[in-house]
C-alpha positions as CSV (number, residue, x, y, z in Angstrom):
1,X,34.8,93.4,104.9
2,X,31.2,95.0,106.0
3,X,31.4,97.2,103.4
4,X,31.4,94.6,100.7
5,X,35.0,95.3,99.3
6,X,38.3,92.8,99.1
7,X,40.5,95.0,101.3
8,X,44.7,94.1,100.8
9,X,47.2,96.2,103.0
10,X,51.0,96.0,101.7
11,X,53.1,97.6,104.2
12,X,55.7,96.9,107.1
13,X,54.6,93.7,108.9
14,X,56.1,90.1,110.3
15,X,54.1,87.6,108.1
16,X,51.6,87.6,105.4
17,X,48.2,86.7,107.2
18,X,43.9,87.6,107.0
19,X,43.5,89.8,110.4
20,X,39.7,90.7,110.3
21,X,39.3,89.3,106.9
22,X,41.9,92.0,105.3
23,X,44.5,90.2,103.6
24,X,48.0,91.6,104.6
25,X,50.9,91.2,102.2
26,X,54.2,91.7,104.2
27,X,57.3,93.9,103.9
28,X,60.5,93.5,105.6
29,X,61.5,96.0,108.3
30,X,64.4,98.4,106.4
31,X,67.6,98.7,107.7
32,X,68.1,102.2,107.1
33,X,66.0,105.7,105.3
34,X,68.4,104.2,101.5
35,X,66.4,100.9,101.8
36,X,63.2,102.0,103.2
37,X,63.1,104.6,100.3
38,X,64.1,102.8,97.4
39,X,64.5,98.5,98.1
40,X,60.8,98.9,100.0
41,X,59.4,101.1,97.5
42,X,60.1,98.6,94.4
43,X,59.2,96.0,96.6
44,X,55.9,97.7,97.4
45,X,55.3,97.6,93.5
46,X,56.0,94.7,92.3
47,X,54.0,93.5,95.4
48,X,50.8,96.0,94.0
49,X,51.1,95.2,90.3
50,X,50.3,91.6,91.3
51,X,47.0,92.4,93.0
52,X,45.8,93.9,89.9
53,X,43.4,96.1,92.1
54,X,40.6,98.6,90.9
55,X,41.9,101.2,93.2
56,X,45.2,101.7,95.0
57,X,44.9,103.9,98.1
58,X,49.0,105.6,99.1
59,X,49.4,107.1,102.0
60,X,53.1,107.9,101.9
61,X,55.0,110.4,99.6
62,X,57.3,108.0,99.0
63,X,55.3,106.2,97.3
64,X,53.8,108.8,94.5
65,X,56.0,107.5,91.7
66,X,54.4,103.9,92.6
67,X,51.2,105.8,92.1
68,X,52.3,107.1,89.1
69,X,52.9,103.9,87.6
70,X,50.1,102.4,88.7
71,X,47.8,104.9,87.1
72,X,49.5,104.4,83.8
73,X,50.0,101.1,83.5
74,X,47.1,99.6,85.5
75,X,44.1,102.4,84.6
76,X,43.3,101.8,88.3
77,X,42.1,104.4,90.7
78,X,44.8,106.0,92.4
79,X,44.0,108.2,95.7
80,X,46.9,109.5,97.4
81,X,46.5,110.5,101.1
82,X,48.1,113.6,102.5
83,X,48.4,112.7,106.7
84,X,50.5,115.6,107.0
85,X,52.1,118.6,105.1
86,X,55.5,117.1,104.0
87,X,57.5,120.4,102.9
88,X,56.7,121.4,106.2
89,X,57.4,118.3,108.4
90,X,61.3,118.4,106.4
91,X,61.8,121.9,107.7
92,X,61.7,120.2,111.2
93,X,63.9,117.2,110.3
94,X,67.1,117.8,112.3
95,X,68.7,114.8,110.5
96,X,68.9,116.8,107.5
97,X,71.8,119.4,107.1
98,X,69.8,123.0,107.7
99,X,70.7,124.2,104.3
100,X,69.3,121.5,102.5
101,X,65.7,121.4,104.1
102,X,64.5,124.4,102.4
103,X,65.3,122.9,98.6
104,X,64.2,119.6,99.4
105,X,61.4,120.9,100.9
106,X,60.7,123.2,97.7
107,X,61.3,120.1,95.5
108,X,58.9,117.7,97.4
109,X,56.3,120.6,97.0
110,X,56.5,120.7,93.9
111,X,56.4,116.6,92.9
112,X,53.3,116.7,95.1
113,X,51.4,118.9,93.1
114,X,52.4,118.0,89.8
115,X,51.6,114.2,90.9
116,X,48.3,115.2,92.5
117,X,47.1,116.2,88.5
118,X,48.0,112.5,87.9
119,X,45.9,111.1,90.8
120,X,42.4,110.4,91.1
121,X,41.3,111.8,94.3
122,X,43.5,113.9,96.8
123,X,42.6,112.8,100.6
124,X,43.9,115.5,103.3
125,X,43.7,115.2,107.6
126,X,43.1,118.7,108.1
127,X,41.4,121.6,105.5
128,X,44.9,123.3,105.4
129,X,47.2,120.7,103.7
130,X,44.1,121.0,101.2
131,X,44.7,124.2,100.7
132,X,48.6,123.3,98.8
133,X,46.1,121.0,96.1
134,X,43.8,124.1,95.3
135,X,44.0,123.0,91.8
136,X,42.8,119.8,92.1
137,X,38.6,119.4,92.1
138,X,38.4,116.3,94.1
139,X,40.2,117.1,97.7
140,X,38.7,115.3,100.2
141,X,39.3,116.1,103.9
142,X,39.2,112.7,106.4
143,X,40.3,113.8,109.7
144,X,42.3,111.3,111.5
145,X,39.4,110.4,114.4
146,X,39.5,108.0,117.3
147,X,38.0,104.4,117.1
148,X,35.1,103.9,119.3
149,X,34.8,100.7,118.8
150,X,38.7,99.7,119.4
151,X,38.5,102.4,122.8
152,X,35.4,100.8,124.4
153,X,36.6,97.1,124.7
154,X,39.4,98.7,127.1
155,X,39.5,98.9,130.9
156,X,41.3,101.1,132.9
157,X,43.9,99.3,134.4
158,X,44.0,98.3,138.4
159,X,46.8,100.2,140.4
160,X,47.2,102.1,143.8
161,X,46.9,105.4,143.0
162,X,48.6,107.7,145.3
163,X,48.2,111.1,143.3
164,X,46.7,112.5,140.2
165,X,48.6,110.9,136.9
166,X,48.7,113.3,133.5
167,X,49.8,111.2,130.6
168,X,51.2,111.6,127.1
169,X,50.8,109.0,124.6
170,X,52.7,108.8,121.3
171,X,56.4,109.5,119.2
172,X,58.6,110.5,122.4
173,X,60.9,113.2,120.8
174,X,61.8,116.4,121.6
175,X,59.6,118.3,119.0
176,X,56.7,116.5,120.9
177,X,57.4,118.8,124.2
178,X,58.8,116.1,126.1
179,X,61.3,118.1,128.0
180,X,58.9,120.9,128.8
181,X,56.6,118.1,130.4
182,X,59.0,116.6,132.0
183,X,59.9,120.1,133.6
184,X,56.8,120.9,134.4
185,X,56.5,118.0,136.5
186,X,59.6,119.1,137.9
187,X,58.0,122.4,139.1
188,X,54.9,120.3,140.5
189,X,57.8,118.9,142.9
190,X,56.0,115.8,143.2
191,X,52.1,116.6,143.0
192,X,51.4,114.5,140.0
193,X,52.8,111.5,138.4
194,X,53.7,111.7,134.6
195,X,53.7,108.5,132.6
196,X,54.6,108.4,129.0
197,X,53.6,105.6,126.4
198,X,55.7,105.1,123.1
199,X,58.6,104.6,121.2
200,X,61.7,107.8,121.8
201,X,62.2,108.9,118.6
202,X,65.4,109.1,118.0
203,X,66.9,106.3,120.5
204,X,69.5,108.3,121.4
205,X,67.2,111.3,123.2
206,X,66.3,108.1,125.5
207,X,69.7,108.4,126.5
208,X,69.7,112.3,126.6
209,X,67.1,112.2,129.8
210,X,67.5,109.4,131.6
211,X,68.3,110.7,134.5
212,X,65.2,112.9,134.5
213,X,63.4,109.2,133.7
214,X,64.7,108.0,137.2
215,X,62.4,110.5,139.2
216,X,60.2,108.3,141.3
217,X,57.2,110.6,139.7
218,X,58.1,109.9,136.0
219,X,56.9,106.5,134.8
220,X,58.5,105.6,131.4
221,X,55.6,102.9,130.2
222,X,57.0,102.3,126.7
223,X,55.0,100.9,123.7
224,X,52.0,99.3,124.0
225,X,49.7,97.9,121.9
226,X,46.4,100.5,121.2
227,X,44.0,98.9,123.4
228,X,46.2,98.1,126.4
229,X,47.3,102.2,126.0
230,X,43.4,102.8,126.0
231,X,43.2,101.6,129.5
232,X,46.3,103.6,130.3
233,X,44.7,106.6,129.3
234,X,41.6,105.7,131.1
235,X,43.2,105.3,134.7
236,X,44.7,108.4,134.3
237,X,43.6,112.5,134.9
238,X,44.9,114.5,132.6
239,X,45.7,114.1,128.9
240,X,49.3,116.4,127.6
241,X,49.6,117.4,124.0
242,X,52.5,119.7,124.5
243,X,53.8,119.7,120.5
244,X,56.8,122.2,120.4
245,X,55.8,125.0,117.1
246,X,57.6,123.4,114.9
247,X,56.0,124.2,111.2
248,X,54.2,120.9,110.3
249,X,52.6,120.8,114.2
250,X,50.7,124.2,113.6
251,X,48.0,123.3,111.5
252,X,48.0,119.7,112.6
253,X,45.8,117.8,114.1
254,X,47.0,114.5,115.9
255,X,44.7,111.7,117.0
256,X,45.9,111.5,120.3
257,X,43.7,114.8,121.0
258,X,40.2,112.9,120.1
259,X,41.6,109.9,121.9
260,X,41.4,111.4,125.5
261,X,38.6,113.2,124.9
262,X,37.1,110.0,123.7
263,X,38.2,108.3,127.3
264,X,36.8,111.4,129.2
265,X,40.5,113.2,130.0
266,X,40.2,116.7,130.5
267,X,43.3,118.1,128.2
268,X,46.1,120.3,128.1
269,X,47.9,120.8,124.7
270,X,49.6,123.3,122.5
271,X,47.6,126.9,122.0
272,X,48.0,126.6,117.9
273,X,44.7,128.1,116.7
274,X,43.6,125.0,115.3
275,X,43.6,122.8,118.8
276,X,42.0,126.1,120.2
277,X,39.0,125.9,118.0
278,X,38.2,122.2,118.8
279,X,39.8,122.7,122.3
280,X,38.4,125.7,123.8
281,X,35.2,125.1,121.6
282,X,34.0,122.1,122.9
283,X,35.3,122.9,126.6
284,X,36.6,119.9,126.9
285,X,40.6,121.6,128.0
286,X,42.8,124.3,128.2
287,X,45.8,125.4,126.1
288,X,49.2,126.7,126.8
289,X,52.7,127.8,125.3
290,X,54.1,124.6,124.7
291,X,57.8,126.3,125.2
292,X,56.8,127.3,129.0
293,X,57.4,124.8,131.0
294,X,56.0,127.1,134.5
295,X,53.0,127.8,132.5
296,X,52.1,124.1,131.6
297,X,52.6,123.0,135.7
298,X,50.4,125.9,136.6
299,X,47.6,124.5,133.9
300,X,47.8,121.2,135.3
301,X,47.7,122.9,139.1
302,X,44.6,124.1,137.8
303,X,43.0,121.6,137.0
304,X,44.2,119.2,139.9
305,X,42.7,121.7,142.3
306,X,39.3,122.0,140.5
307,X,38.8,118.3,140.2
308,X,34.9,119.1,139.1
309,X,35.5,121.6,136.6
310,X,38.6,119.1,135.2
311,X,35.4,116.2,135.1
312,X,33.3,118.5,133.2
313,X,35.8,118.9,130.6
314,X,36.3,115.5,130.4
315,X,32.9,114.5,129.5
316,X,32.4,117.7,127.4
317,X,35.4,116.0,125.7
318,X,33.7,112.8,125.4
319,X,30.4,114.0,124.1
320,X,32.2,115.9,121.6
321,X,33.8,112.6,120.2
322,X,30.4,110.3,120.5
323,X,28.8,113.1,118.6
324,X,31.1,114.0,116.0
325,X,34.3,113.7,116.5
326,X,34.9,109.5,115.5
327,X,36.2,107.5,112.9
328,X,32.7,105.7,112.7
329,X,31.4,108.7,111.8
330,X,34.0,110.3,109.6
331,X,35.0,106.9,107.6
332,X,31.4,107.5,106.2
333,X,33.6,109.9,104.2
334,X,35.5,107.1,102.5
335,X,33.1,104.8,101.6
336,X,31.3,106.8,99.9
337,X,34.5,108.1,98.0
338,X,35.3,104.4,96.8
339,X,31.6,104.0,95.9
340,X,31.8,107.0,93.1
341,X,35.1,106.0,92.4
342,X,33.9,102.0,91.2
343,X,30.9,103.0,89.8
């Protein structure tokens, strides 16, 4: 790699191959959350221990035991990479019976930190999932930050457009706002296309509004590879990140954000202090009540009818990313971690 370091990824893939000069070792797709969590997870080590690396980088909790063992028996570096606050995120999981969330996620809390003694390095998206790992000394915040590079090579795509499209890309599920956008394009009566990009999460809430995904307005794109959903999100006007205040989603921040700022979309997303700051503070947006689905159509109104103030934003957006909101930038950050690390 251009950094001068053998890079091998062991995780969910069809075929073992070199892409880009990193050597991928694949995993087979699980058939259910019993394999994934334990068949994957002793695949994943014996698959690890082979490599014999000088630092093993984990970026799932259910992989901290692996991690554990590796530290031990290997005297490897081990970082392990907090993308989002776990305890948290189980409090939302409405697959799990409601009176077990809270002691799972007590328990989960709990192995984290413990586990987080035995790591090298903790890496955390966002300053307040540090925050759980105060006792650790080496936190390390890496925000999750759009490619440049990946986002320039795309076009916008060619298509007669015969009114102004807002877009969401991402998980499709309810916790996501999905039915308050929908709704609000409802109340727009027909003023704005919405097109959504991704994978419904469950399945089953496909089936829950498919009438609504009949509506000549409401373009169900599905899942597309990340540059192809680049040039989506560059023939479109407005960017929606409606996330529903669910307790992991408050002091989140999700990469879709930087991506359409980074393709020049003026934005409308959830008013949690945290998208506020970056929001509001780079005037590159405007946020709302994710649960109101009147107040979201009026914001996009807004916006429609002030096409030049909604440009502005965009490129205030943009700017914001070319200056210092990339991954370019921020991955800076990690090489220079795995530098002190393999000194």
């Amino acid at each position: 790699m251009k950094n001068g370091y053998d890079v091998t990824i062991i995780a969910q893939h069809t075929e073992n191959e070199i892409v880009d000069g990193i050597k991928i070792i694949a995993l087979p797709e699980p058939k259910n959350r019993f394999e994934r969590m334990f068949f994957l997870t002793f695949k994943s080590l014996i698959r690890a221990l082979k490599e014999r690396a000088n630092v093993y980088h984990l970026h799932d909790p259910e992989l901290i035991l692996i991690g554990i063992l590796l530290k031990l028996s290997m005297k490897a570096k081990v970082i392990y990479d907090v993308h989002e606050d776990i305890p948290r995120s189980i409090l939302s999981k409405h697959w799990l019976p409601e009176y077990l969330r809270k002691f799972i996620a007590d328990m989960v809390n709990i192995i984290e930190k413990l586990s987080a003694e035995i790591f090298d390095v903790i890496i955390t998206a966002t300053p307040s999932i540090g925050e759980r790992f105060a006792r650790k000394k080496t936190i390390i915040v890496v925000r999750n930050l759009a490619i440049l590079s990946v986002i320039e090579k795309a076009n916008p795509i060619k298509f007669n457009k015969e009114k102004p499209v807002i877009i969401y890309a991402g998980g499709i599920a309810k916790t996501r706002g999905i039915k308050e956008m929908i709704k609000a394009a409802f109340h727009l009566n027909g003023k704005v296309e919405l097109w959504l990009l991704g994978l419904f999460s469950p399945e089953s809430f496909k089936e829950e509004i498919l009438s609504d995904l009949k509506k000549d307005y409401i373009k169900y794109i599905g899942y597309l590879p990340f540059e192809k959903m680049y040039s989506f999100m560059k023939s479109a006007d407005i960017g929606l990140a409606i996330f529903l205040p669910e307790p992991n989603h408050i002091a989140a921040l999700p990469n879709k954000l930087f991506e359409y700022m980074a393709v020049g979309l003026p934005i409308v997303a959830s008013d949690f202090p945290l998208w506020k700051e970056i929001i509001e503070g780079n005037n590159c947006g405007l946020t709302v009540n994710p649960l109101n689905a009147k107040e979201i159509a009026k914001v996009v109104e807004y916006l429609i009818e002030h096409p030049e103030e909604a440009k502005k934003m965009g490129e205030n957006g943009r700017k914001a990313v070319l200056e210092k909101y990339n991954w370019e930038k921020e991955s800076e950050k990690l090489i220079n971690l795995y530098k002190e690390l393999l000194r």
